[in-house]
C-alpha positions as a printed NumPy array, in Angstrom:
array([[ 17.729,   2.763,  -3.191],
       [ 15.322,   0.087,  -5.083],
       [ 13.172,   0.86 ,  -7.448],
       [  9.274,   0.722,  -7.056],
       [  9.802,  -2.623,  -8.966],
       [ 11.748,  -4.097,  -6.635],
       [ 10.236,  -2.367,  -3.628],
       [  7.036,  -3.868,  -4.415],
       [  8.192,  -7.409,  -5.695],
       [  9.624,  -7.962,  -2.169],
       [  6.498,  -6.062,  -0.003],
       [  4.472,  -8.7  ,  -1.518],
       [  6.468, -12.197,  -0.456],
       [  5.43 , -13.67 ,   2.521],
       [  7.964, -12.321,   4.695],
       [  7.428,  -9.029,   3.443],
       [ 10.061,  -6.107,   4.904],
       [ 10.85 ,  -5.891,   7.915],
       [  9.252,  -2.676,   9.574],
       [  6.438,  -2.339,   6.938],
       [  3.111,  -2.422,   8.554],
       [  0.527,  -2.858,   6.133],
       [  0.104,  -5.353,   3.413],
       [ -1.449,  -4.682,  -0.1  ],
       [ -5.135,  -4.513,   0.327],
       [ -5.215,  -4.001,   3.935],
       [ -8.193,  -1.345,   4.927],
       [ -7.301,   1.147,   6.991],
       [ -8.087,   4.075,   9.215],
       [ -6.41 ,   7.451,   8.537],
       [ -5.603,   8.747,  11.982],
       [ -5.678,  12.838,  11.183],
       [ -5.643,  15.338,   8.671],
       [ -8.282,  16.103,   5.78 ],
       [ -9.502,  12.409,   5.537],
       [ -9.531,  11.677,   9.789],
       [-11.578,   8.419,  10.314],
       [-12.339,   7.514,   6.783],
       [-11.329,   3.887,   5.768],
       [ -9.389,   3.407,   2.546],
       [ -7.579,   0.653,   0.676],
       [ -3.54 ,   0.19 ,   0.741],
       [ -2.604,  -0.303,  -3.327],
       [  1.312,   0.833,  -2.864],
       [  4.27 ,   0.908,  -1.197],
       [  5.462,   3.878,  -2.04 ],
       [  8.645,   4.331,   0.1  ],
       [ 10.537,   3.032,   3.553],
       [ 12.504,   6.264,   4.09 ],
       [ 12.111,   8.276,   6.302],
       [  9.216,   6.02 ,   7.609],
       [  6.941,   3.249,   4.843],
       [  4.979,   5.62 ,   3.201],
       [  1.885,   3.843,   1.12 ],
       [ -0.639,   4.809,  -1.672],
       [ -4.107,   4.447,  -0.118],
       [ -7.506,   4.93 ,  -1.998],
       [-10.739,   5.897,  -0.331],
       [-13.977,   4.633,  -1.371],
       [-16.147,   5.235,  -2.69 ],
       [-14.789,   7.949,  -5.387],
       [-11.494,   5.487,  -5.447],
       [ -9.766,   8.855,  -4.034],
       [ -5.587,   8.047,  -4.267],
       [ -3.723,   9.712,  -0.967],
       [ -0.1  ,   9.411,  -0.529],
       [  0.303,   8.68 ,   3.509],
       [  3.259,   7.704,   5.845],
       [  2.789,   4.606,   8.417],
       [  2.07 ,   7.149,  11.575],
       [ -1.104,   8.595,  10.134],
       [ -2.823,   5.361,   9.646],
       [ -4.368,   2.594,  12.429],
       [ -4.944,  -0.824,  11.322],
       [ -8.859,  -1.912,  10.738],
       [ -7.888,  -5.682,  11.014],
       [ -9.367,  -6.456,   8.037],
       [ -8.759,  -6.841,   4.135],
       [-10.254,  -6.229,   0.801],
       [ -8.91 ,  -9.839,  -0.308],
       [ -7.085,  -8.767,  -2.886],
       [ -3.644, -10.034,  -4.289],
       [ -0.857,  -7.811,  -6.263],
       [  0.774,  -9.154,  -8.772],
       [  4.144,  -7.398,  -9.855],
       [  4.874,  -7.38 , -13.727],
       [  8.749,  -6.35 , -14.58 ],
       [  8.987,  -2.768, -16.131],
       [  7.067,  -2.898, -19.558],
       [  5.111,  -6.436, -19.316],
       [  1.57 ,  -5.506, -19.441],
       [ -0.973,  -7.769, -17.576],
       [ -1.427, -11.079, -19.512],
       [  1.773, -10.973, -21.857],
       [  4.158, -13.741, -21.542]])
């Protein structure tokens, strides 16, 4: 099993994985549940087993849900943001 590391350090090349959906900073829709029809932000990929399971946050408290691929729909759209993945213990900015 990878770590989140290595999860993420692959999620964000341009080939991504295979049978991920989203991309960091795609917007979308959650589908049902507590937060049906709002729009938030994918920030993580938190898992691919048993489905790709992300870290979304809603605006406009920033709100962090933990959701699997089937109870999200696609907006078609982006916040334009890019991820960049540090190795474990690098801070932002160190070299």
């Amino acid at each position: 099993m990878p770590t989140q590391y290595e999860l993420e350090s692959q999620w964000i090349t341009s080939e991504g994985i295979h049978g991920v959906r989203y991309r960091y900073s795609d917007l979308v829709r959650v589908k049902s549940g507590e937060h049906s029809e709002e729009t938030g932000e994918v920030i993580a990929l938190l898992s691919l087993t048993p489905e790709p399971t992300y870290g979304i946050v809603l605006p406009p408290n920033e709100k962090f849900l933990i959701l699997p691929e089937q109870k999200l729909e696609a907006t078609g759209s982006s916040g334009g943001r890019t991820l960049t993945v540090m190795p474990p213990g690098v801070k932002p900015g160190q070299h």
